[in-house]
N, C-alpha and C positions, 0 to 999 in steps of 0.2 A: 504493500500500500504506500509506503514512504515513494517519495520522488527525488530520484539524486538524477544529476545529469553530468558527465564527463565536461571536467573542464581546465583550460590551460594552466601554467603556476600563474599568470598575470589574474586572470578571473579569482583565482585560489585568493590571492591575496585582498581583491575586492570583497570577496567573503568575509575576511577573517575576522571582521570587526563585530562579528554574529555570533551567535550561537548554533549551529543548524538540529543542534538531536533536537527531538522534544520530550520534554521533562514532564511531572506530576502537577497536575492544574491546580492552582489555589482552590480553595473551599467554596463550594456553593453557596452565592448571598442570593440575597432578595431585589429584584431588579427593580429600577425604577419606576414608578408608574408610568401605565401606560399612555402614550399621548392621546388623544378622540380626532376626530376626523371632524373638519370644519365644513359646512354647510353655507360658506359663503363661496358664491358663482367665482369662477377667473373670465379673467378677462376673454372674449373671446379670440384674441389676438394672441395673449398670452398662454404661457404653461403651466401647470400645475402646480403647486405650492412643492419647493425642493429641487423641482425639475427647469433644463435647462434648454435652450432650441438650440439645436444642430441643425446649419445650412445644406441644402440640397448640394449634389455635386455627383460628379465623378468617379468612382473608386477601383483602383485595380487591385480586385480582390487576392489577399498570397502574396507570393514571391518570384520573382523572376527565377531562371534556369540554372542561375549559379548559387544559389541565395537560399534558406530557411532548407527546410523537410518537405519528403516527395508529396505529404499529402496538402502542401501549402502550393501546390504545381498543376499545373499549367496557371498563370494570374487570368484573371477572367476580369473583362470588361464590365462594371454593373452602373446600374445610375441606381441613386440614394437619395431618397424620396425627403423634404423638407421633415426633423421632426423634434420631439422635446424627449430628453434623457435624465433621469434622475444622476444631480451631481454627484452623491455619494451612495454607496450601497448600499442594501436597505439593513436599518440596524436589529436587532432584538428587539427594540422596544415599540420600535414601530412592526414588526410580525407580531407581536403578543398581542396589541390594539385589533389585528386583523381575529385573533385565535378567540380573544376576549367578545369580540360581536360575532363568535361561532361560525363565521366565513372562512376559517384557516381551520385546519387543526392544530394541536398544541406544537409550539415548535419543538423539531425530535429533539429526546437526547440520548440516542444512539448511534451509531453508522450504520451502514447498509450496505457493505462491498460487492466486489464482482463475486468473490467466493469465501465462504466462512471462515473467520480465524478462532484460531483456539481463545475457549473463552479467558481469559488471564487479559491474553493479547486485545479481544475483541471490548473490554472494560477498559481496559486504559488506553483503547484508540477514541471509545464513545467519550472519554473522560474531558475530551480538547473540544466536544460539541461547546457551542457558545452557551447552549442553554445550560450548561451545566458549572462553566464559568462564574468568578465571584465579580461584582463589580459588571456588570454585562449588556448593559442596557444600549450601548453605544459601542457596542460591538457587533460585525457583519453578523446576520442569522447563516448559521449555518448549518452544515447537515442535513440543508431543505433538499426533497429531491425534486425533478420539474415538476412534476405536480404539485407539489408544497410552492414552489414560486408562481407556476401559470395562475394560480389559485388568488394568492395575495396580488395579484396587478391585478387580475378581475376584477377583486373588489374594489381596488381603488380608480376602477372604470379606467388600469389602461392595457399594459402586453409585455410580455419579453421583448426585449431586440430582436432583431434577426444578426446574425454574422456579419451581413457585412454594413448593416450600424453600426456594431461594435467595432469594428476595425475601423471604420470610418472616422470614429469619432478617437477613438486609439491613436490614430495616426495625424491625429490636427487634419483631415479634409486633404487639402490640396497640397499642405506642408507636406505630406509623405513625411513625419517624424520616424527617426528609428525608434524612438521610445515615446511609451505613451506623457509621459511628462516633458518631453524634450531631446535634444539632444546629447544631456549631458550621460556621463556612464552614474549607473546602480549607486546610490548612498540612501543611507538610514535617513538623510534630510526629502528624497524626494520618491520614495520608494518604502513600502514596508514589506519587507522580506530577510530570510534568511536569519529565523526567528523561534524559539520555540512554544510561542502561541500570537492570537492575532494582535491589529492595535485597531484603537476605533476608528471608526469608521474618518473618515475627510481626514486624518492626523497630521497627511502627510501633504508636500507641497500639490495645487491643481496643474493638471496637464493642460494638455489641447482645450480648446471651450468653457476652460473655467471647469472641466469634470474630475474628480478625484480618484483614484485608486484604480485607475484601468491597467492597470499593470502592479502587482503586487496587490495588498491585502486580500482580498477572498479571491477563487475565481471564481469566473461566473457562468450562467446559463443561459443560452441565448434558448428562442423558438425554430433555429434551422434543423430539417432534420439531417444528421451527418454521413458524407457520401465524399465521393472524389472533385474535386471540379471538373464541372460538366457534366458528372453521373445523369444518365437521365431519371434513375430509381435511387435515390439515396435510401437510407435502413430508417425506416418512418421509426424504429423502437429506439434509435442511438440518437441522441440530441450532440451539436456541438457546443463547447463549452471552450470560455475564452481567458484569456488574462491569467498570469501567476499570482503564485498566492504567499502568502507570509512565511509558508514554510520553504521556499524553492531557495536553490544556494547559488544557480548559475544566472546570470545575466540574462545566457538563451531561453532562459525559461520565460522571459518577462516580454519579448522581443510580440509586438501586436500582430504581427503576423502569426503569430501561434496555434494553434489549433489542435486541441482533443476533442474527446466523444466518450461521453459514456451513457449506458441504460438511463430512462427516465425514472426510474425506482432508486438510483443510485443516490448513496451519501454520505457524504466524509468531510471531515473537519475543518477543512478549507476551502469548498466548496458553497458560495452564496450568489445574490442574485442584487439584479437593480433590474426598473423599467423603463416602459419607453410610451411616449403617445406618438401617434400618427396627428399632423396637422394638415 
């Protein structure tokens, strides 16, 4: 389940300022109360309370032929519909509000992997769940599977991203950033990773659009279902899932062009979500 990735002494060194095991989670508090959802209209011009507009544009989805992992290949041409993006990812405290008006279920506090680990192991992985965190409220939800995220946007009348949102907005639009914050390399100032548990949510400096944490603190879950570029049948059962997350040690792991997949039942420690309106 852990995620290491091969990397140069130069990277090694970018690490070192970390910790990467992860360790035994402080004790279970009592989270903040939950916030309520406000019943006052947005502007109809405007986004949703939290959430930011991303300009329509261009995107060349992936990575060119010399560049990232085969399944970031062939880059495909997309246009990227005008829309609004939650700046930061959605915390605990705002899932418990969704669980609390019985529209959500309770946020997990276990995993859910690809295949069973021994129970010992399988307790002290569910132990990094956010729900089970002291202090927590303003910490990414996690351990949600897509169902547990498609669920929470619903209610707040809006969606997952699609993929190439996410990268879209990852990548500053037309800037083409290597990193979703910028150009500079990995630091604990503008990036949360390389960590042995999460930080809350926005901590860290905004990227592209004024948006936080597209790279490092949780990763996320988009609504594509995940396939090759171009597939004309992608695995309607594997969702793609985007951005590194607090525990990754390599740089490449943060790199917006990135791309996994896993089951939509899946769930694990690092693993959380933000959304998106269509405008």
């Amino acid at each position: 389940m852990m995620r290491r990735f091969s990397v140069s002494v130069a990277t090694l060194a970018l690490a070192c300022a970390g910790t990467s095991a992860r360790s035994s989670p402080p004790a279970k508090g009592t989270p903040a109360p939950s916030p309520t959802r406000s019943d006052e209209p947005e502007p109809e011009s405007a986004c949703p309370k939290g959430m930011l507009p991303i300009p329509a544009g261009t995107l060349w989805l992936g990575s060119p032929d010399v560049r990232g992992e085969a399944n970031e290949r062939p880059e495909q041409k997309v246009e990227v519909a005008e829309h609004c993006l939650h700046q930061r990812e959605v915390s605990v405290a705002e899932y418990q509000a969704c669980a609390t008006n019985k529209a959500c279920p309770p946020l997990p506090t276990e995993v859910r992997l690809l295949s069973a680990l021994p129970e010992a192991e399988h307790r002290a992985q569910s132990a990094l769940c956010s729900a089970n965190l002291a202090d927590n409220a303003d910490l990414p939800a996690s351990c949600v599977s897509f169902e547990d995220a498609a669920r929470y946007c619903a209610w707040k009348g809006l969606r997952l991203p699609t993929e190439a949102e996410w990268e879209w907005a990852a990548t500053g639009g037309d800037d083409k950033l290597a990193w979703p914050w910028g150009t500079a390399l990995p630091s604990d100032e503008n990036v949360c990773w390389n960590r042995r548990a999460p930080c809350r949510v926005g901590s860290r400096k905004a990227g592209a659009f004024d948006i936080h944490d597209l790279g490092g603190g949780a990763s996320e879950w988009t609504s594509t279902p995940f396939g090759p570029y171009g597939a004309a049948a992608p695995d309607p059962t594997k969702k793609v899932v985007r951005g590194g997350s607090w525990e990754s040690v390599s740089p490449e792991a943060l790199r917006p062009e990135r791309r996994t997949a896993q089951p939509a039942s899946y769930r694990d420690v690092t693993l959380g979500f933000r959304c998106a309106k269509s405008r």
